[in-house]
C-alpha positions in Angstrom: 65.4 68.2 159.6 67.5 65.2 161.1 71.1 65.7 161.4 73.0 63.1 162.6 76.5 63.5 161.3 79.5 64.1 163.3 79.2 67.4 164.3 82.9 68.0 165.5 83.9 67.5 161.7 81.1 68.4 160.0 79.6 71.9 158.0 77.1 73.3 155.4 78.2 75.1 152.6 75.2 77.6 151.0 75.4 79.7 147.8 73.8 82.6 147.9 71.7 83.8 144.9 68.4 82.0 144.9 69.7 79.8 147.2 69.4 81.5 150.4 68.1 84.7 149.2 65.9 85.7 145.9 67.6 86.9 143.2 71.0 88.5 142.8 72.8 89.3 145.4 75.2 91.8 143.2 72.1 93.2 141.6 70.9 94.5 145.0 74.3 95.8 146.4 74.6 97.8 142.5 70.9 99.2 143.3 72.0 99.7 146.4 75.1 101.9 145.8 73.5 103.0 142.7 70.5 104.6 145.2 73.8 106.0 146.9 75.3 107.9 144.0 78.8 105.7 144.0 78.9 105.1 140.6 77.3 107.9 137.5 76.5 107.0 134.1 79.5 108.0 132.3 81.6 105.5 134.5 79.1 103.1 133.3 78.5 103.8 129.8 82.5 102.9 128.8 81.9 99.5 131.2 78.6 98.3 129.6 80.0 97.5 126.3 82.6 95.4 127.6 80.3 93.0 130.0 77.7 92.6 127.4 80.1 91.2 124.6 81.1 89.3 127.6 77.8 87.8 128.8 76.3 87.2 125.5 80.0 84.7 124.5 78.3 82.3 127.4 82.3 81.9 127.8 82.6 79.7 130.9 86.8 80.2 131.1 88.3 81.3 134.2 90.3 84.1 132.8 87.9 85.5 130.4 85.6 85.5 133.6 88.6 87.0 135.9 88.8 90.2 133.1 85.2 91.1 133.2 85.5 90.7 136.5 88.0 93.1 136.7 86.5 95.6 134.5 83.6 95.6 137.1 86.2 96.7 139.5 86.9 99.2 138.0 84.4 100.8 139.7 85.9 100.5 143.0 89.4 101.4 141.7 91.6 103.7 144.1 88.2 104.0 146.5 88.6 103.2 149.8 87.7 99.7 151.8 86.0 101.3 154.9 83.4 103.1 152.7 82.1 100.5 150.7 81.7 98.3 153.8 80.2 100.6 155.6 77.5 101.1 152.6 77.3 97.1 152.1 76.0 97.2 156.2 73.2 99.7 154.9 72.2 98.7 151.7 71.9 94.9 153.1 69.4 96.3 155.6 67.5 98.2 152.9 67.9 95.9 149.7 68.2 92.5 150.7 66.9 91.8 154.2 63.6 91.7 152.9 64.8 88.8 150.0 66.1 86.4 152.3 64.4 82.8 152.4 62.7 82.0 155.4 63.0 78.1 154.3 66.7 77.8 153.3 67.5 79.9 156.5 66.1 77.2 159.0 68.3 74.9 157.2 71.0 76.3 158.0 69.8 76.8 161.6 69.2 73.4 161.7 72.8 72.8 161.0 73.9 75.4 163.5 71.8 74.1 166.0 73.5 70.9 165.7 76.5 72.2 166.6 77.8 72.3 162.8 79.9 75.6 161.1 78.0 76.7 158.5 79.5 78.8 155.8 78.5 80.5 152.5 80.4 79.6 149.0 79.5 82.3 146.3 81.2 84.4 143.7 79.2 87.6 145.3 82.3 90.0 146.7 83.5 88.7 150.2 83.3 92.2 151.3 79.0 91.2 150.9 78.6 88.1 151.8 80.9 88.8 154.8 78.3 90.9 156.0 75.8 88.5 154.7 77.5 85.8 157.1 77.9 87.7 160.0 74.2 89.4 160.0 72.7 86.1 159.8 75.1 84.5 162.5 76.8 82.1 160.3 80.6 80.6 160.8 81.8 82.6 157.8 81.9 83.5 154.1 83.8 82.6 151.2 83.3 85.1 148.0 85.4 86.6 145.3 88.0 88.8 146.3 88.8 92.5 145.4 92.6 93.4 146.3 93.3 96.2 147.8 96.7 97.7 149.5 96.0 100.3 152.4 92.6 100.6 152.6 92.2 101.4 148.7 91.4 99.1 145.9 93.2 98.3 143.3 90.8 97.6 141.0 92.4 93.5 140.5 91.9 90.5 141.5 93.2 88.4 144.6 92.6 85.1 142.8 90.2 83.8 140.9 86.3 84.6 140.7 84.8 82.0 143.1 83.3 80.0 140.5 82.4 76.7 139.3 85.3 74.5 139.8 87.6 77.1 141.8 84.4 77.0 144.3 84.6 73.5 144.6 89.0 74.0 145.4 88.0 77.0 147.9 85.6 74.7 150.0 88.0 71.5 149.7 90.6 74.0 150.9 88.4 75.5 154.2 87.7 71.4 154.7 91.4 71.0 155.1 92.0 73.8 157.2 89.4 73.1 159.3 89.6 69.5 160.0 86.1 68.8 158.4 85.5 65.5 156.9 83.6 66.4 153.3 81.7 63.0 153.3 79.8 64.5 156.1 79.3 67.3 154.9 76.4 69.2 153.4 75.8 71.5 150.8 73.2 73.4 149.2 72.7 75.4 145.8 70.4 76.2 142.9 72.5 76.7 140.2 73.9 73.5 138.1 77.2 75.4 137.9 78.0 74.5 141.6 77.8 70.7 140.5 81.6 70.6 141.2 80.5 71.4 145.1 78.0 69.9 145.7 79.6 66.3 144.1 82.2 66.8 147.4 80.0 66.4 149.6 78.3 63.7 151.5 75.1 65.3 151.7 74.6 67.4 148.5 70.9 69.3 148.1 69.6 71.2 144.9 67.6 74.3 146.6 65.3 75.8 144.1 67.2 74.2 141.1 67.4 75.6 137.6 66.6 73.3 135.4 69.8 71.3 134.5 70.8 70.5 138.3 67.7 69.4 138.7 68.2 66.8 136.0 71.1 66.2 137.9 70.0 65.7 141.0 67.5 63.1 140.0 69.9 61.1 138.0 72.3 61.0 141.1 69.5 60.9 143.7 70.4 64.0 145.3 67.7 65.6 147.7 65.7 68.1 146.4 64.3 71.3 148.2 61.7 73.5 146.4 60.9 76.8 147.8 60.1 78.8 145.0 55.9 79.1 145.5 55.9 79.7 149.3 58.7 82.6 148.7 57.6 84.0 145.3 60.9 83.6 143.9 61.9 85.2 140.9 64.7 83.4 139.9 67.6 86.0 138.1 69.3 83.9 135.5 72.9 84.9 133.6 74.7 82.5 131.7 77.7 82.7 134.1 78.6 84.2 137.6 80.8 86.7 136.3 78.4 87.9 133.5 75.7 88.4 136.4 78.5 91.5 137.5 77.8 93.2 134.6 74.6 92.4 134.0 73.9 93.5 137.8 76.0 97.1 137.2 74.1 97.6 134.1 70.8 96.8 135.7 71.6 99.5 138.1 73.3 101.7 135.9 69.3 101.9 134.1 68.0 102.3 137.6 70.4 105.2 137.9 69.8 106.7 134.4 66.0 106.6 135.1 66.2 108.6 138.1 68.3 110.8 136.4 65.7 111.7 134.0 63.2 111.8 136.0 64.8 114.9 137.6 64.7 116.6 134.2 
């Protein structure tokens, strides 16, 4: 890969889900923590309701998203921070390590070895793709935020889900702060929802696309970057980022319920 931009103002901004690692991201940390016994099915069976009327409006609004979003956190609510970081570090080693892309991965070494931050951009929670970031020796993480006031959660919201447009403001925002000139920048995604981001850019790639940013990508002459056959990706498609939270809790909450009555 040839990378000749200005390095001293230049990064890469990745999504995460089928971009630089197959599938869901949230799906594996709710297996994960599902495996763990966080959640039982009676905190899920109020919840499911909820995210399915959600998922199945397609509803693309920020707010609608935001209380779904929410409701999901209600999980977490009045648990403590340290624990479920210290469970994201093991279930990223059990669930996900073995989902990563080997492709996508040595792009974004290329851009590290060129002396250029690299950073992931996702509506995952930041307190994963934190650990994401930092296992895989990246500059940093952007992701949807949980808020939480001395070491507990709240169960809100600090901001909006990292979505759609408000990824595209959180990456223009890290581009300010750190000096970084966008038109020599990079970014990657699979998802035509991340249009917004990838359009500020210099250097915008579709990785894996779904159908309609790959549409787009041809019409704008966008590079293209297919990894799906060498990786035997199954793509894991929700009509929006903060149905896949609900969709993700409710795959595991079967995974949980199965076990369950298995035992009986």
């Amino acid at each position: 890969m040839d990378i000749e931009h200005n390095v001293s103002r230049t990064a890469a901004f990745f999504d995460v889900d089928n971009t630089i690692m197959r599938g869901s991201s949230l799906f594996h940390l709710a297996v994960g923590l599902a495996k763990r016994k966080y959640f039982n099915a009676r905190e899920i069976g109020g919840f499911a309701g909820k995210q399915l009327k959600f998922v199945l409006s397609g509803s693309e609004d920020l707010e609608d998203m935001a209380s779904a979003t929410e409701a999901a956190l209600s999980f977490v609510q009045n648990r403590s921070v340290h624990e479920l970081q210290d469970l994201v570090e093991q279930i990223f080693d059990a669930e996900m390590v073995d989902k990563l892309i080997p492709a996508s991965l040595a792009l974004a070494q290329g851009h590290l070895d060129a002396g250029q931050q690299v950073w992931l951009v996702t509506a995952t929670p930041q307190e994963l793709v934190a650990v994401i970031a930092r296992r895989l020796g990246l500059t940093g993480a952007l992701g949807t935020i949980a808020e939480s006031r001395g070491g507990i959660y709240t169960g809100k919201l600090l901001g909006p889900p990292l979505h759609g447009l408000a990824k595209a403001e959180a990456v223009r925002a890290l581009a300010t702060s750190e000096g970084l000139d966008l038109g020599e920048c990079s970014a990657y995604s699979d998802s035509v929802n991340d249009v917004p981001m990838l359009s500020l850019v210099g250097h915008p790639t579709a990785v894996n696309p779904d159908p309609e940013l790959r549409a787009h990508a041809i019409a704008n002459e966008w590079r293209l970057r297919d990894f799906r056959h060498r990786a035997r990706i199954k793509p894991y498609v929700a009509p929006v980022a903060s149905g896949a939270t609900g969709i993700a809790v409710g795959l595991a909450s079967g995974y949980l319920l199965g076990q369950m009555r298995g035992r009986r």
